[in-house]
N, C-alpha and C positions, 0 to 999 in steps of 0.2 A: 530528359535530363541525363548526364553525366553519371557513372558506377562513382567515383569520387564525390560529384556530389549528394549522392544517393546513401554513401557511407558516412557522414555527420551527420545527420539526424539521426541514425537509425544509432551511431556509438553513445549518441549522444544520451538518447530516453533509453538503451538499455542499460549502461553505465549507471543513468540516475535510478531508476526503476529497482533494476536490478533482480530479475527474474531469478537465480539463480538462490542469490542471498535469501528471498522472500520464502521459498521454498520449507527450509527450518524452521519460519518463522510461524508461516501458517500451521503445522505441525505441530507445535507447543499450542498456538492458539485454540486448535480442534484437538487437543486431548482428550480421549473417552468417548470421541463421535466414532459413530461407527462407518463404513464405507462412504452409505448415501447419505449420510449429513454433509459429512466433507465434500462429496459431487454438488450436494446441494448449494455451500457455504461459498464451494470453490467458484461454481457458476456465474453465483450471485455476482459474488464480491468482484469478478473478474469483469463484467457486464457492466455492474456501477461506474467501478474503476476506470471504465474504458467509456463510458460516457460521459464521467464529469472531465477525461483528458479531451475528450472530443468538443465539448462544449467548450474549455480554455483556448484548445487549438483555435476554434473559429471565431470566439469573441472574448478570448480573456481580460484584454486592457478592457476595455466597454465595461463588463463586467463590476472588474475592482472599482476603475473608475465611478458605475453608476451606487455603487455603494459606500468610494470615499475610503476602500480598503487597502495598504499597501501590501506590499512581498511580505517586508518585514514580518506584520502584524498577524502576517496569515500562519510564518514562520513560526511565531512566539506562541499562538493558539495551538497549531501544531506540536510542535513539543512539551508544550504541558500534558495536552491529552491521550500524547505518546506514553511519556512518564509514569501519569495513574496505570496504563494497563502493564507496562514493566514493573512497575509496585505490586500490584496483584500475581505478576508471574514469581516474584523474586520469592515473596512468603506463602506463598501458596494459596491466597485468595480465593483466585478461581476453583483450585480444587476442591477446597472446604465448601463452596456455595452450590459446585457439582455433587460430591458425593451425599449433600442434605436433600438433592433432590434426584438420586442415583435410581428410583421406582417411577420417578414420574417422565414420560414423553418429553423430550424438548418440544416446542410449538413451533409453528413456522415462524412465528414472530419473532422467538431467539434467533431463530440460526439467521434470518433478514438483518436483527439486528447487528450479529458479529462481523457478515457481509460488509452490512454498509459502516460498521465502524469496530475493530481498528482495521481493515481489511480491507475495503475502498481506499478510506481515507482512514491513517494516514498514509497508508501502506504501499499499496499502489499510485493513488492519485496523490502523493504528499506534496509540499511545500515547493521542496526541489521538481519534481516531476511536470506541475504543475506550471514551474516558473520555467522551465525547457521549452514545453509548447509553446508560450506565450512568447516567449525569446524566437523558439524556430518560426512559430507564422508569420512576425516579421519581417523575417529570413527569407520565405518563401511566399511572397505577395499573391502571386498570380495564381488564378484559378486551377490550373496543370500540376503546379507546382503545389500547390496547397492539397490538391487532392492526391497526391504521392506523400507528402507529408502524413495525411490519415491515413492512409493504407500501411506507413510506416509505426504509424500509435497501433492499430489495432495488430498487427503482428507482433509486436512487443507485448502486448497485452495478451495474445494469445499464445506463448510463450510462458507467460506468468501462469496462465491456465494450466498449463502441460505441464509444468514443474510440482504444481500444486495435485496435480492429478498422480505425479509418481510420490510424490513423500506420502501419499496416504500408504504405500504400500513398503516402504521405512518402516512406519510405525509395526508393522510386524514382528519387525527382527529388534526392536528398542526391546522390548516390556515394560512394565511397570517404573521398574529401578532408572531407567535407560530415559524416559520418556521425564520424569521427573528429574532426575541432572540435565537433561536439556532443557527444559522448561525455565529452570530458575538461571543455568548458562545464560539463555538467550533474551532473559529478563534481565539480566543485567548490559548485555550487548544493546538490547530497547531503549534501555535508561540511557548508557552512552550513547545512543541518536536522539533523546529526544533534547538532551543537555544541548547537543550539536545545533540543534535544529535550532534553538531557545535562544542560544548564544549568539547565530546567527544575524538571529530576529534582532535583538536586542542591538546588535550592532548597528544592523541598516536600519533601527530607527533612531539612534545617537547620530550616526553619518548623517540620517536624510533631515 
């Protein structure tokens, strides 16, 4: 394949993705974890993420199709679920429900759970991201082609890894004071995506 054509997919799922952006985001999300939780949460999350892009890349139509799901609707589930975890960052939810349990262990089960949601999905694997793949494998039919397309997801995906792996070391220099104005900042930057996301939905399913 062609460096030109090689450069639309890859602007394309890093644009939607957006490794850079996610970076802050996971950061508020793991406040109070300590290194290896975040290695932990980051791994995870990054692994899932790049498995359910991987699973759209190679049957996403099939997929919706075999469940009767549109974009839209996926859109509209999306940014509700979005929402509730920017509610909890904007008033401080999470922290209250962290510091009642500031002596006890997190389990693996938590940090799995934050992983795969809002951290996979909707974060990584979201709406937009999702509907990228499913657009590029189109795009990109043939076997050659489509396995340069994967190698293009999980590079981005591994990127999202690396970013996540340096704001663990952000939280350093935040503190306390630092780490909670951006928590509640970037709760409301959540809110405003998951409204985006909602609106989106709502629309392609009035249009469709």
């Amino acid at each position: 394949m062609e460096p030109d054509r090689l450069l639309e997919p890859f602007a394309t799922l890093f644009v939607t993705i957006d490794p850079i952006g996610l970076a802050p985001l996971f950061l508020a999300l793991t406040a109070g974890m300590d290194r290896s939780e975040r290695n932990h949460v980051a791994m995870r999350g990054a692994v899932t993420g790049l498995g359910i892009l991987l699973l759209f890349t190679i049957a996403g139509p099939v997929i919706l199709n075999l469940f009767g799901i549109t974009l839209p609707a996926f859109r509209v589930a999306g940014g509700l679920l979005l929402f509730w975890i920017a509610f909890e960052m904007i008033f401080g939810k999470r922290e209250e429900r962290k510091s009642k349990n500031v002596k006890t262990a997190r389990s693996r089960t938590e940090l799995a759970n934050l992983a795969v949601f809002p951290l996979a999905i909707p974060l990584i694997a979201g709406p937009g991201a999702i509907s990228a793949t499913i657009l590029l494998s189109e795009r990109f039919p043939s076997f050659v082609e489509r396995l340069v397309l994967i190698g293009i997801v999980v590079f981005v995906v591994a990127l999202c890894y690396i970013f996540f792996r340096v704001a663990d070391r952000i939280d350093v220099y935040l503190g306390e004071t630092g780490r909670s104005v951006l928590t509640r900042l970037l709760g409301v930057i959540l809110s405003a995506l998951a409204v985006q996301f909602t609106a989106d939905g709502i629309r392609g399913l009035i249009a469709g």
